[in-house]
C-alpha positions in Angstrom: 41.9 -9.4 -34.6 39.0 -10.9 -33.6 36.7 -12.6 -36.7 32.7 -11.7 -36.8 31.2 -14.9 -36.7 29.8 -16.9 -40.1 27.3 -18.8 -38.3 25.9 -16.7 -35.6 24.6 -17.8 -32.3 22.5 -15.4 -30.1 24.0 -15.4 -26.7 22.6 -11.8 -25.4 20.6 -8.6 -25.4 22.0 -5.5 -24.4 19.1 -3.9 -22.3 19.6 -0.2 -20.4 22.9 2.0 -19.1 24.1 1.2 -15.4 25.5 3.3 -13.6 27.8 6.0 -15.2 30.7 4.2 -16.5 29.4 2.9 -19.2 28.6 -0.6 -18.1 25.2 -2.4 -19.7 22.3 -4.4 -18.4 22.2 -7.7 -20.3 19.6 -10.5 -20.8 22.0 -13.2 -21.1 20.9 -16.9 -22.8 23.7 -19.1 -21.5 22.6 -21.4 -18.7 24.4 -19.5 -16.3 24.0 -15.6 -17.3 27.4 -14.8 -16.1 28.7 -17.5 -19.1 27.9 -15.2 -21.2 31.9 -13.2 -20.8 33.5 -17.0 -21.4 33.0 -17.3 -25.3 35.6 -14.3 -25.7 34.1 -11.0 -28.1 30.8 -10.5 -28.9 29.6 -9.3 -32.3 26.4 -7.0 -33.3 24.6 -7.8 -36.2 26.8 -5.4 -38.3 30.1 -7.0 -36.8 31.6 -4.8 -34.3 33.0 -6.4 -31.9 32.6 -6.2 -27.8 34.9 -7.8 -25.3 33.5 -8.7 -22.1 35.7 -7.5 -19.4 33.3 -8.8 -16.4 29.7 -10.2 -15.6 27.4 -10.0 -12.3 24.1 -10.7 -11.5 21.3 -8.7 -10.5 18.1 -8.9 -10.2 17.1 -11.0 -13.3 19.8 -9.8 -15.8 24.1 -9.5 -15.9 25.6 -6.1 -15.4 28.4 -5.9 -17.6 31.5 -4.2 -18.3 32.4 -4.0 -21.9 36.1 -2.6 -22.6 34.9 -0.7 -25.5 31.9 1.1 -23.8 33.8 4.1 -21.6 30.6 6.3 -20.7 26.7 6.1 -20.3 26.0 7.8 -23.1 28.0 5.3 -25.3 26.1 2.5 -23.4 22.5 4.1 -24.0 23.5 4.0 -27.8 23.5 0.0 -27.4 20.2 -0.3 -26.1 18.8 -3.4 -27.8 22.1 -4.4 -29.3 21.8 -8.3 -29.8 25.4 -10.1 -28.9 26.5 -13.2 -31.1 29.1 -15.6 -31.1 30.5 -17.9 -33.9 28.9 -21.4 -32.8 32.4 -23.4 -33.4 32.7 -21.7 -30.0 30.3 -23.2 -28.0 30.8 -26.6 -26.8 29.4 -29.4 -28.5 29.1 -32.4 -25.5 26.0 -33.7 -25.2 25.3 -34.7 -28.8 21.5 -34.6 -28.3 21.6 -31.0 -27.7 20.7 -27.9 -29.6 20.7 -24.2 -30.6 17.3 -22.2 -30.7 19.3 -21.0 -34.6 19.1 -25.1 -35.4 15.5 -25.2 -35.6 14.6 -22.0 -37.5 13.6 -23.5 -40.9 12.2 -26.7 -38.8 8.9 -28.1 -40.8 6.3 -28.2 -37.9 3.4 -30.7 -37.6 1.0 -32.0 -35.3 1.9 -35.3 -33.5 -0.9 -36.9 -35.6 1.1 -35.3 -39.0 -0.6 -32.5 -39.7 1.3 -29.9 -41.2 1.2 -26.4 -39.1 4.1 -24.0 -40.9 7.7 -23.5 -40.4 9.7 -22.2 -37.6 10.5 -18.7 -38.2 11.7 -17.6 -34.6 11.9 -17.5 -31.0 10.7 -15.0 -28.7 10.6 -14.1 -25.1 8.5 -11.4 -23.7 8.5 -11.9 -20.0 6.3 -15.0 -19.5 8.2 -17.7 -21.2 10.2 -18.4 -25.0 7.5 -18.8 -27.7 8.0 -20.1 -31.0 6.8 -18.2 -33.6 5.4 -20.0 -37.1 4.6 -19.2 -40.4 1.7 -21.5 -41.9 1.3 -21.7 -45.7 -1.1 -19.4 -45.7 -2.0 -16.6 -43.3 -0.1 -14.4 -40.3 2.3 -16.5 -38.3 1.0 -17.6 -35.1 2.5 -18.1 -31.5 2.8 -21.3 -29.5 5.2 -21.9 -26.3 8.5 -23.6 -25.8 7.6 -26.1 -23.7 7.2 -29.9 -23.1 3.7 -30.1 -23.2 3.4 -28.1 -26.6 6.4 -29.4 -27.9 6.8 -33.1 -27.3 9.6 -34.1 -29.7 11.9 -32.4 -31.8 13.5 -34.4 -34.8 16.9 -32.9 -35.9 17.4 -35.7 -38.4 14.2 -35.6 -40.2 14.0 -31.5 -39.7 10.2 -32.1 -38.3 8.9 -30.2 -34.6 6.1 -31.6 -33.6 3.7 -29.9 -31.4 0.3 -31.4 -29.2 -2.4 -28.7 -30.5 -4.1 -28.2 -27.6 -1.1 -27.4 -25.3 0.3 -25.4 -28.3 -3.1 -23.2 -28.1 -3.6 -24.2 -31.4 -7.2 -25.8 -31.6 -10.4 -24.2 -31.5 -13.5 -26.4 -31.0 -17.1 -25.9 -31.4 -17.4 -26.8 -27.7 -15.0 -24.0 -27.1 -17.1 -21.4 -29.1 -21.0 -22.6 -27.4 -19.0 -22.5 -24.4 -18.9 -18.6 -24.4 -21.3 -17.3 -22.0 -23.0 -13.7 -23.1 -24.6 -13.2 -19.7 -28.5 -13.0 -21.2 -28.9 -17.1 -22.4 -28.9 -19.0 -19.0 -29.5 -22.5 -21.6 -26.2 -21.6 -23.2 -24.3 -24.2 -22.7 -20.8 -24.6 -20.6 -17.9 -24.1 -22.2 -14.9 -25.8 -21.8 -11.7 -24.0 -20.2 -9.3 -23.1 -22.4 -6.0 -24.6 -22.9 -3.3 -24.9 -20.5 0.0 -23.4 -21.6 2.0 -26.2 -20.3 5.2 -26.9 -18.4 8.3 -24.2 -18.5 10.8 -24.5 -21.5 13.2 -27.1 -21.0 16.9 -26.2 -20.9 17.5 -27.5 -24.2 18.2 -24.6 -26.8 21.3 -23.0 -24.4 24.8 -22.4 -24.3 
């Protein structure tokens, strides 16, 4: 019988029903979204277990079959359902590589050293993964996954460090006499705002 896995990798959101026997729309985050039926069962957060029987593409997500989902109604009960793995089953070539799970608990700092928080998670909502980050003091804040806002990650010292203004992290004076109220035509210009940088690298994937 299948184990539930002591150090859990995401690989998977279970989105909506499809069709009427019982097979799910998934958000897969292996590097190819059908990948996602080659690490054998899945595991909820509360260890149940979900064999993959098959995987397609459509549209921007896997339809999938899942032997232990018979019906729609049993698939609309998983809506939301994250899918983990054990990571002593995903391959481990490139020795550079990492899982998004390896940096949670990364200390984060500016590329001049200043200290910004700790990593706390990673989101997607549509436009992109963000990381989100939990200063010392104050509500987390949100910065994306990319190159330009994340230049180097250092697994052996434990340290992310991040370029504040493609992180979206700065705000200048400039920025703030910038803003133009429409009445003070002496106001001066402001400058634009940052840009959000490149698209997340690959790195982070099964």
């Amino acid at each position: 019988m299948a184990k539930a896995p002591e150090n859990p990798i995401l690989l998977g959101v279970i989105g909506g029903a499809h069709g009427i026997k019982g097979e799910v729309r998934v958000k897969s985050f292996t590097e190819d979204p059908r990948d996602i039926k080659a690490y054998g069962p899945l595991f909820d957060a509360k260890g149940n277990a979900y064999t993959l029987r098959s995987a397609r593409i459509q549209k921007n997500v896997v339809v999938v079959e899942i032997a232990e989902v018979t019906d729609r109604d049993q698939a609309e009960k998983l809506n939301g359902t994250e899918l983990f793995v054990d990571r002593s089953a995903l391959p481990e070539d490139d020795p550079d590589a990492f899982y998004q799970a390896d940096l949670i608990g990364l200390d984060v700092e500016t590329v001049t050293g200043e200290a910004v928080g700790t990593v706390i998670a990673f989101h997607d909502f549509g436009a992109g993964e963000v990381i989100e980050i939990r200063p010392a003091r104050g509500a987390t804040v949100m910065i994306p996954f990319s190159e330009a806002a994340v230049p180097e990650i250092d697994m052996e010292s434990g340290v992310m460090r991040v370029e504040p203004l493609a992180a979206g992290l700065v705000s200048t004076e400039e920025d703030e006499d910038g803003v133009d109220d429409g009445d003070d035509d002496a106001a001066d210009a402001g400058s634009d705002g940052p840009d959000a940088g490149d698209a997340p690298s690959g790195k982070g994937r099964p």
